[in-house]
C-alpha positions in Angstrom: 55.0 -16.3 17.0 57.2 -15.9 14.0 59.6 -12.9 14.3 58.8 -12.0 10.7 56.6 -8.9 10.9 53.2 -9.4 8.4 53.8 -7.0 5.1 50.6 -5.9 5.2 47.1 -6.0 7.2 45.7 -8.7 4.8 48.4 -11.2 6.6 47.0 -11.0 10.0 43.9 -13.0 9.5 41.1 -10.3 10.4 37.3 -10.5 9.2 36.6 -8.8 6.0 34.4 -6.0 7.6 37.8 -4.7 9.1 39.4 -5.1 6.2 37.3 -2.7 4.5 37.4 -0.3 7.2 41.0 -0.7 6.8 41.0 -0.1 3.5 38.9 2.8 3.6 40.9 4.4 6.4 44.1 3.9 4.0 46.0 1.6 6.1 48.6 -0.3 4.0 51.6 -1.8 6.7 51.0 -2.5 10.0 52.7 -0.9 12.5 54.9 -3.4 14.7 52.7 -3.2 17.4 49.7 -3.9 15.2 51.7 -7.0 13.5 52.2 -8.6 17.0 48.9 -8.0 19.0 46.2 -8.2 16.3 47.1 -11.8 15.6 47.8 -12.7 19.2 44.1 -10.8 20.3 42.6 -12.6 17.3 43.7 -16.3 19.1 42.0 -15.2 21.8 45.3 -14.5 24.1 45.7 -11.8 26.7 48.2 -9.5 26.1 50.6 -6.7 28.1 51.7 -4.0 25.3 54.8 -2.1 26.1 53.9 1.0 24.0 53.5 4.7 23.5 51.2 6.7 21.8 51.5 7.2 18.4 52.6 3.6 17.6 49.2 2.7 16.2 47.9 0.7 19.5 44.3 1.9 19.2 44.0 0.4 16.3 46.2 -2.7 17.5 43.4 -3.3 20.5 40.4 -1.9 18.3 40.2 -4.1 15.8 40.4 -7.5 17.4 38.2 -6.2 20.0 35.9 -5.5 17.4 36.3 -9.1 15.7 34.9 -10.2 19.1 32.1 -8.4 19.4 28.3 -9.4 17.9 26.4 -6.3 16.2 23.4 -7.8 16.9 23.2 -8.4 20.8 22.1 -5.1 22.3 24.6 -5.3 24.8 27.6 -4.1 26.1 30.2 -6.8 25.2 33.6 -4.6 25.2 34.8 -1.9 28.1 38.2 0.5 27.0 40.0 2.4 30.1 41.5 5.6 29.3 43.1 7.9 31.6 41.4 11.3 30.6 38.1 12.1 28.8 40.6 13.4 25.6 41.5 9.9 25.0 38.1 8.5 25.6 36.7 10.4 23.3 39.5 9.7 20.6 39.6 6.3 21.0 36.2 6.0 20.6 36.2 8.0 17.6 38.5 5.6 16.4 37.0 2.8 17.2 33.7 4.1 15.5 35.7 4.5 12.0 37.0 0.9 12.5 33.1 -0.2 12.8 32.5 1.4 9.6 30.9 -1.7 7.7 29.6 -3.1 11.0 25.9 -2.1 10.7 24.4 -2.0 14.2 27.3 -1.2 16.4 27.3 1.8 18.8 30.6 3.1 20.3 29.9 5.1 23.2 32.3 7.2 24.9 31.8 8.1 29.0 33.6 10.5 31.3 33.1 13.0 33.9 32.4 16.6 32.9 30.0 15.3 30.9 25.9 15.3 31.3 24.8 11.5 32.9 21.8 11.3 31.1 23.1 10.8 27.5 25.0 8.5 28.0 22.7 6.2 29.9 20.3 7.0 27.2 22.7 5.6 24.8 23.9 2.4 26.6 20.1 2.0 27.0 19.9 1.6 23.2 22.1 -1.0 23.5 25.5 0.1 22.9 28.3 -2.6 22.4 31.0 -1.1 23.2 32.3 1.5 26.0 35.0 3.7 26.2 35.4 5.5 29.5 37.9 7.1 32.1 37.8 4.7 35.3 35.4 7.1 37.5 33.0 7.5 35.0 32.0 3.7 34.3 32.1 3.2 38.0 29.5 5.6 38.3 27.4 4.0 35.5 28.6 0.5 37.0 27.1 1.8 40.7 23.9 2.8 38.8 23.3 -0.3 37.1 23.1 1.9 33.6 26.5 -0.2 32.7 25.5 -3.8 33.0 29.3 -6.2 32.2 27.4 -9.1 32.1 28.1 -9.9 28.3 31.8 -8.6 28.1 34.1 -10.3 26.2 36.6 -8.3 26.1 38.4 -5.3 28.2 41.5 -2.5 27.2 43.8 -1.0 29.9 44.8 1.8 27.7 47.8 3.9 29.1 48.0 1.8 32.1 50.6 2.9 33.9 49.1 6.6 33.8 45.7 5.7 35.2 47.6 4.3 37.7 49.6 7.3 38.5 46.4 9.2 38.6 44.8 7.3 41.1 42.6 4.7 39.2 44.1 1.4 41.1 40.8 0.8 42.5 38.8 1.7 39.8 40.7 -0.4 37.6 40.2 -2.9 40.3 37.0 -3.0 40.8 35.9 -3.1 37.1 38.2 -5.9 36.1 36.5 -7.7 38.8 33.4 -6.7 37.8 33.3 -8.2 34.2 33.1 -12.5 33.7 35.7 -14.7 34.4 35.8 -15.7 30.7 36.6 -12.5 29.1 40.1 -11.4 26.9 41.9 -8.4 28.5 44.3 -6.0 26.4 47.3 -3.9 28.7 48.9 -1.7 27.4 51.4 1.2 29.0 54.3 3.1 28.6 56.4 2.0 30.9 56.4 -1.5 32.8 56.3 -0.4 36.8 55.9 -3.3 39.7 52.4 -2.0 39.7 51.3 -2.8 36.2 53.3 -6.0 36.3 50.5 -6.7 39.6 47.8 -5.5 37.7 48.4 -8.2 35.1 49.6 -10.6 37.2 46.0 -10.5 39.2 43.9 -10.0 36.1 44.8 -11.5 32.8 45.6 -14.7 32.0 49.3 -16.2 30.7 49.3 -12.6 28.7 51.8 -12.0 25.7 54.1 -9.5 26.5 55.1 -7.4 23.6 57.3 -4.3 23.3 58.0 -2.0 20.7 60.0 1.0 20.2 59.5 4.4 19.3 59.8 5.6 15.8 62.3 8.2 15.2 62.5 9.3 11.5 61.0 12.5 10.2 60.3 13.7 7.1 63.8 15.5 5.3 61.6 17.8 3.1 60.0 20.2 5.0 60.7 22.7 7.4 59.8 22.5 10.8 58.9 25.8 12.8 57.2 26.5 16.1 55.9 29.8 17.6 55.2 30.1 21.4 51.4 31.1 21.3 49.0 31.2 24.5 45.8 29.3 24.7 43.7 32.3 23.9 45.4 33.8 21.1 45.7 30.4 18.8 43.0 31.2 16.7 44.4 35.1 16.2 47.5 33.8 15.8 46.2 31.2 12.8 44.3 33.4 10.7 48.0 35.4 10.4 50.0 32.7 9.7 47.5 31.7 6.9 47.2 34.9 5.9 51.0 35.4 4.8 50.8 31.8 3.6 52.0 31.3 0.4 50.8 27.0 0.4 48.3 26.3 -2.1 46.5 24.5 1.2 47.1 23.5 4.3 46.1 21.0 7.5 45.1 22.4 10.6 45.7 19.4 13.2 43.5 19.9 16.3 43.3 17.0 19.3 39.5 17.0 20.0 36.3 16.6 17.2 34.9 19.4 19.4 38.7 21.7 18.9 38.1 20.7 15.3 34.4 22.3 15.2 35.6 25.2 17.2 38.4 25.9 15.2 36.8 25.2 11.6 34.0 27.2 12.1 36.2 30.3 13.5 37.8 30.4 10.6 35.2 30.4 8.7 34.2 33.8 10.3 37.0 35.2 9.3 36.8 34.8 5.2 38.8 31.9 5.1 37.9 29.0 2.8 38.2 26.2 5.6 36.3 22.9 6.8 36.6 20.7 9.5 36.2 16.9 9.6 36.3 14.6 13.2 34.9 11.8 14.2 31.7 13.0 14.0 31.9 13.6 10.6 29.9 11.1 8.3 32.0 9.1 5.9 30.4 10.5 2.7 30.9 14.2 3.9 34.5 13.4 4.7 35.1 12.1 1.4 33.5 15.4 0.2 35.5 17.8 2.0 38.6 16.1 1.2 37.8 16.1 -2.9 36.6 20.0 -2.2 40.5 20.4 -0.2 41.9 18.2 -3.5 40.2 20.6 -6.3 41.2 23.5 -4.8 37.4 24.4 -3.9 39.1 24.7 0.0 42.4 26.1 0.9 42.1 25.2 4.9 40.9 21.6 6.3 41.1 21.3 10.3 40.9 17.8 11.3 41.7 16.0 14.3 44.4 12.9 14.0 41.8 10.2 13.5 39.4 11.5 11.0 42.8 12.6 8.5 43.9 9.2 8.2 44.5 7.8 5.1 44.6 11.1 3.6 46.9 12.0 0.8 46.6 15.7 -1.1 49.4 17.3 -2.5 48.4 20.7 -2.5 49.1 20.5 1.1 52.1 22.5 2.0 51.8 23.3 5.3 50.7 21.8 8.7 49.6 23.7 11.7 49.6 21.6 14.9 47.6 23.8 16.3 47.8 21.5 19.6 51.2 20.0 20.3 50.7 16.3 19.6 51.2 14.2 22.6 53.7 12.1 21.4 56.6 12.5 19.0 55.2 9.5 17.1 52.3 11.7 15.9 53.9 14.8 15.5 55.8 12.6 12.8 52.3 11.1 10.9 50.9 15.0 10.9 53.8 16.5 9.5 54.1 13.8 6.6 51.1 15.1 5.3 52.9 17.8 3.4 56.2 17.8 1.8 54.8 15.1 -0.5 55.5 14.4 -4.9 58.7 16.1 -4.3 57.8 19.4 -2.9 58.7 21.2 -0.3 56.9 21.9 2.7 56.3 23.7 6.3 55.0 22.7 9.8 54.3 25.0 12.5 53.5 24.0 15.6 51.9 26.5 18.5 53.4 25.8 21.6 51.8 27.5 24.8 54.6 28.6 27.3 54.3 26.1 29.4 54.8 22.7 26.7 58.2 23.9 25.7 59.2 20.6 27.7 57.2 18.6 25.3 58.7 20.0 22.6 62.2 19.2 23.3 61.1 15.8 23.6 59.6 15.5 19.9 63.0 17.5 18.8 65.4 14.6 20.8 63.0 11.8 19.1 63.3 12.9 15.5 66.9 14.6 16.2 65.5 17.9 14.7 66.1 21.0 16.0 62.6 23.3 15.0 63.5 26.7 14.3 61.6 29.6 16.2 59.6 32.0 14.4 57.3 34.8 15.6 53.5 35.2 14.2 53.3 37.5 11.5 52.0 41.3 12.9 48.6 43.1 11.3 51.2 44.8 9.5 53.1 42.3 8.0 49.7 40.6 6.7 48.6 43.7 5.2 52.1 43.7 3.4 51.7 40.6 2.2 47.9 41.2 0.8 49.2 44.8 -0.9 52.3 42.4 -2.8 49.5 39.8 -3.7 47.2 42.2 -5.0 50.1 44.4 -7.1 51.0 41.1 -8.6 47.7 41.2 -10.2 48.0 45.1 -11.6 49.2 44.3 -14.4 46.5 41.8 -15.2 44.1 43.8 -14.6 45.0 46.8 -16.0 45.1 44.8 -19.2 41.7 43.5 -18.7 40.4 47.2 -19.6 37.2 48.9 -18.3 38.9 51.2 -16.1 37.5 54.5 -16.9 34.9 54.4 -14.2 37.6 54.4 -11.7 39.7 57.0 -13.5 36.9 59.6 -13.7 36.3 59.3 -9.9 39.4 59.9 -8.8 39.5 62.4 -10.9 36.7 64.2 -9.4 37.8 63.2 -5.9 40.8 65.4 -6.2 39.4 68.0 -8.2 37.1 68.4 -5.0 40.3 67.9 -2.3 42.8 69.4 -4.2 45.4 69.5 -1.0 45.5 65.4 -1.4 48.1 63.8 -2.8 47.3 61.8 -5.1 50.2 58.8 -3.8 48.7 59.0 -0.5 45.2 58.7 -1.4 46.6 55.6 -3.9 48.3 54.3 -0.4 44.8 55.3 1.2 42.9 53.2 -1.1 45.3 50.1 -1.6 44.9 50.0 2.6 41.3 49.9 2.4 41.2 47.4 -0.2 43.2 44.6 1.9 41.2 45.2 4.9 43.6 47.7 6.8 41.3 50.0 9.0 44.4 51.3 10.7 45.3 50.8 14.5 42.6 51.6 16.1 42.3 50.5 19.6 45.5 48.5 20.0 45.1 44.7 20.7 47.1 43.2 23.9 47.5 40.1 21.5 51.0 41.1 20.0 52.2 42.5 23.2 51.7 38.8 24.8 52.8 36.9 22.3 56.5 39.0 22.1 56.3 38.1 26.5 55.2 34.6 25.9 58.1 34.3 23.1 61.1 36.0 24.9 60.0 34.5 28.5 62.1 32.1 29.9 60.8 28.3 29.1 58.5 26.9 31.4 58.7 23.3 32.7 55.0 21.7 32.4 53.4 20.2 36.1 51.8 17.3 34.6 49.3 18.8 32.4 47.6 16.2 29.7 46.2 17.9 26.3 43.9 20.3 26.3 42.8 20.6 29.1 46.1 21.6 30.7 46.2 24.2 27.9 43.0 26.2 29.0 43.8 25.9 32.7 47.4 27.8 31.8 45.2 30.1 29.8 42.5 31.3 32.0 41.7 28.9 34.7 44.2 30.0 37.7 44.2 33.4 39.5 47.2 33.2 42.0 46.6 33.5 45.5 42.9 32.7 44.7 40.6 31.0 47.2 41.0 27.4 47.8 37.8 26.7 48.6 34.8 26.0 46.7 31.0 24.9 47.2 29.5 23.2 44.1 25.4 22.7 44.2 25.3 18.8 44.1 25.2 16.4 46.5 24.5 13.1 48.5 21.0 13.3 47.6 21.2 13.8 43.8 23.6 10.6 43.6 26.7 12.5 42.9 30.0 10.1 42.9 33.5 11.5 44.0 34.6 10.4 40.0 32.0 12.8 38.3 32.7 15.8 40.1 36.9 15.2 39.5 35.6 14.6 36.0 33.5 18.0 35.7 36.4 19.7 37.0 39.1 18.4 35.1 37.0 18.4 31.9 35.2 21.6 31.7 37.3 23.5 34.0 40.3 22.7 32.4 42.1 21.4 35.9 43.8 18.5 36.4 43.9 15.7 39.4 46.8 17.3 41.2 45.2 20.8 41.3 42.6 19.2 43.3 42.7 19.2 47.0 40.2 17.5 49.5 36.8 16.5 48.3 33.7 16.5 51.0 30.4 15.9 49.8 27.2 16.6 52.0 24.1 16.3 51.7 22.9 19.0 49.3 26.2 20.7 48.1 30.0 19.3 48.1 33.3 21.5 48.9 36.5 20.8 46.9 40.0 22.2 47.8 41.2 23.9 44.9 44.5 26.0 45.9 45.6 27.8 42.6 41.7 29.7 42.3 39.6 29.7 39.3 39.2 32.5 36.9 36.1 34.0 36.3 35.9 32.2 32.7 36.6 28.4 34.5 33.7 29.3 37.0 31.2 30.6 34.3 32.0 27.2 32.3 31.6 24.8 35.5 28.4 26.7 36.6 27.1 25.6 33.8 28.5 22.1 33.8 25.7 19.3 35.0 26.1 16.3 37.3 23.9 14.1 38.4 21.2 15.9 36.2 22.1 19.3 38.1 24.1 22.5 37.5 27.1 22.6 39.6 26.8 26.5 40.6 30.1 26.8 41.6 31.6 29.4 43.6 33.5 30.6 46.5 32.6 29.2 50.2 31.4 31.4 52.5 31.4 28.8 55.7 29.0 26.7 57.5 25.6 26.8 56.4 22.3 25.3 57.4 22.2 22.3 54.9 24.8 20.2 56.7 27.8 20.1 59.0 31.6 20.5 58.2 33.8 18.0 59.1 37.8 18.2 58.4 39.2 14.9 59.6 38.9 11.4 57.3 39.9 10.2 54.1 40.5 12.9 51.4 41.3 13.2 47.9 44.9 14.9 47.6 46.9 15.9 44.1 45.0 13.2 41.9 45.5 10.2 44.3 42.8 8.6 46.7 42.0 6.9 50.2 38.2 5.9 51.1 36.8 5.2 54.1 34.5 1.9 54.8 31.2 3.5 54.4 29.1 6.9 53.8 28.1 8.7 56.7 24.6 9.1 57.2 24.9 13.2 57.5 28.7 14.0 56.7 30.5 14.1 53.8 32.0 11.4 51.1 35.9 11.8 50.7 36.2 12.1 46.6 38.4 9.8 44.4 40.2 10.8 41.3 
């Protein structure tokens, strides 16, 4: 291959479908990773990417694998591998955008955590292409709802860390699973013996390319960060855009369902804001954006995929409202302002416990951000009484004023003991919104602890989901452990009930401990506890069709025996034994 990098993305050869969606998405250069493996994919070669995220591999492995894929077989022809159900669903999100003029293709995303049911409904209809954390697709796999008889093409995405989570034999098993004449895309980090076996057993004379991390940042704006809990973001927003002086601002969330969450909170609270993900049609985007670009909206919240490509220079300042997982991306957001010469300001939330992570984005762009606290109730309602006596004068020129005059005339004729500068202080207070303290909120309190506390080092945490489970999910000392209301006999797999756990209990694989399941009902080892808001979420959480009902185990009961010894599921990683026992339990897998 020639070691001159294609200019731009009409060099690499790709149909002209994708190169509309390209266009569209406003993609101009290809990244260096893009430049090597679209071409390479495109000749039909196997490749092993050496690359992190934020380097532009989805779109790297998404866009050949869509080349190879035919809209009109209603069949699954491609399979992704992720790590975690946050990157399935963004990479299929991504994936989906790339589709755009692909009439007839379905992207479907599948994890644990997640209802069954839908997503067998939609690879029913005859999805083409899956994206899916390993567990997940074995379970659909095991099912015979995920049939890989037509795939073409398969993506290791983040590799190494499925790996590390205890995937090998999932990986393993679906590899082997899929034709002998298919295309496999690997990409990872970091090279370990492991992935080197991986593609040694499975792909065929594969390109290896590597690529390094980007490292510039943008000179004109100013970088901030606050250290903000999980449960206070959205408080801790509405302040910052409160005391905002930026004609508009970006609001960069991880997940389309964040971006929902987030939007529509902010709508409750007055402010002029929208969201746009994934799930957001391409005509609507467009609206929203030329709504954000008139000044008809002051506050878009939009996830990394669905604000590609977009370009407004009223933007002058960015909220990562979740620390982006790589300093790559915390780069792209941050461009988005500071733009035609202007200055600009990113703030990023931090929870305690991702100061870690943001050292690392600081030693990548070789910036130091400057702390700032969030603004107080006070300090908004300062900055609404300044707005509003900038516009006194204005006003008072605009006449018709005697209405006001006459009542507060009469007003202190009848309280004669007021004064009239405290009842102007009295009114000005009620006209930005300032009830007074009333019951005092815990939320400042926390966020001077969380601020002044000592950094803490993150466990291994991914996303999200390690946010919440900081946030409300642990109660030291709590009970380790638990009965959930599933399963041999609703067909519940080791893989979905890791899944539920990690996905809508906000836990990850190494807060897990053993896994039995019995006949009716399964116990899982979790040491830290679960706080009452984690249980309400995962009661409510189905698999296999059922509610999980978790809570705290009592001891034997009637509807099968306890056993201790075997194979057991232990801080993410897995060992299985040979078969299922006809009435003991099934030793769970990440």
């Amino acid at each position: 291959m020639s070691s001159v990098l294609p200019a731009s993305f009409s060099d690499l050869g790709m149909p002209s479908a994708l190169m509309r969606a390209v266009a569209d998405l406003g993609f101009e250069t290809p990244s260096a990773i893009q430049a090597q493996a679209i071409p390479a994919l495109l000749d039909g070669r196997d490749i092993v990417g050496v690359a992190q995220t934020g380097t532009g591999k989805t779109a790297a492995f998404g866009l050949p694998l869509l080349a190879a894929v035919d809209p009109s077989l209603g069949a699954v022809q491609a399979v992704v591998l992720t790590p975690t159900r946050e990157l399935a669903m963004q990479v299929a999100d991504a994936i989906q955008s790339f589709a755009a003029h692909l009439p007839g293709l379905t992207v479907v995303p599948v994890y644990g955590g997640s209802p069954f049911l839908p997503q067998q409904r939609a690879l029913q209809r005859g999805a083409q292409v899956v994206v899916g954390t390993p567990g997940r697709v074995i379970d659909h796999l095991e099912r015979r709802t995920l049939v890989m008889d037509q795939v073409r093409f398969l993506v290791l995405d983040e590799a190494d860390e499925m790996l590390r989570m205890g995937f090998a034999e999932d990986v393993d098993k679906v590899l082997s699973r899929a034709p002998q004449q298919r295309q496999v895309a690997l990409f990872s980090a970091t090279m370990p013996a492991q992935i080197r076996r991986v593609a040694e057993k499975h792909l065929r004379d594969p390109l290896e390319i590597t690529v390094a991390r980007q490292s510039s940042t943008v000179t004109s704006v100013r970088q901030t960060y606050a250290v903000v809990p999980f449960r206070h973001k959205v408080g801790a927003l509405s302040r910052v855009l409160a005391v905002s002086d930026a004609d508009a601002a970006i609001v960069f969330v991880r997940t389309r369902g964040a971006a929902e969450e987030v939007g529509s909170a902010l709508v409750e609270k007055g402010i002029s804001a929208a969201y746009i993900s994934g799930d957001v049609a391409q005509g609507e985007r467009e609206k929203i954006v030329d709504r954000l670009r008139s000044g008809a909206l002051d506050v878009l919240v939009a996830t990394d995929v669905a604000a590609r490509g977009l370009d407004v220079d009223r933007i002058g300042l960015v909220v990562n409202f979740d620390v982006p997982r790589e300093p790559e991306t915390y780069v792209h957001r941050i461009g988005r302002t500071g733009r035609a010469g202007r200055e600009g300001e990113a703030l990023s939330f931090v929870t305690p416990s991702e100061q870690s992570r943001l050292r690392q984005i600081e030693r990548t762009t070789r910036v130091n951000l400057e702390q700032i606290t969030i603004p107080t109730p006070a300090d908004v309602s300062a900055h609404r009484v300044q707005a509003m006596l900038g516009r006194a004068q204005e006003r008072a020129a605009a006449g018709r004023l005697d209405l006001y005059r006459e009542s507060i005339a009469v007003y202190l004729a009848q309280n004669p003991e007021t004064d009239p500068v405290d009842l102007l202080a009295v009114l000005t207070a009620l006209a930005v919104g300032d009830e007074g303290p009333g019951v005092k909120d815990d939320m400042d309190e926390e966020l001077d602890r969380a601020r002044l506390a000592p950094a803490r080092h993150e466990t291994g945490e991914r996303g999200e989901r390690g946010e919440r489970r900081r946030a409300s999910t642990h109660i030291a000392g709590g009970p380790a452990r638990w009965r959930v209301a599933v399963g041999h006999r609703d067909g519940v797999q080791p893989g979905a009930l890791v899944g539920a756990l990690t996905g809508e209990g906000g836990l990850t694989g190494k807060d897990l401990g053993k896994i039995d399941i019995f006949g009716s009902f399964s116990l899982v080892d979790i040491p830290g506890g679960l706080s009452p808001e984690a249980m309400d979420r995962l009661s409510r959480t189905r698999v296999a069709g059922r509610p999980l009902r978790i809570r705290i185990d009592s001891g034997p009961r009637n509807d099968g025996p306890r056993h201790d010894s075997g194979p057991r599921h232990e801080g993410g990683r897995s060992s299985y034994g040979a078969s299922r026992p006809a009435h003991g339990p099934t030793r769970g897998r990440s």
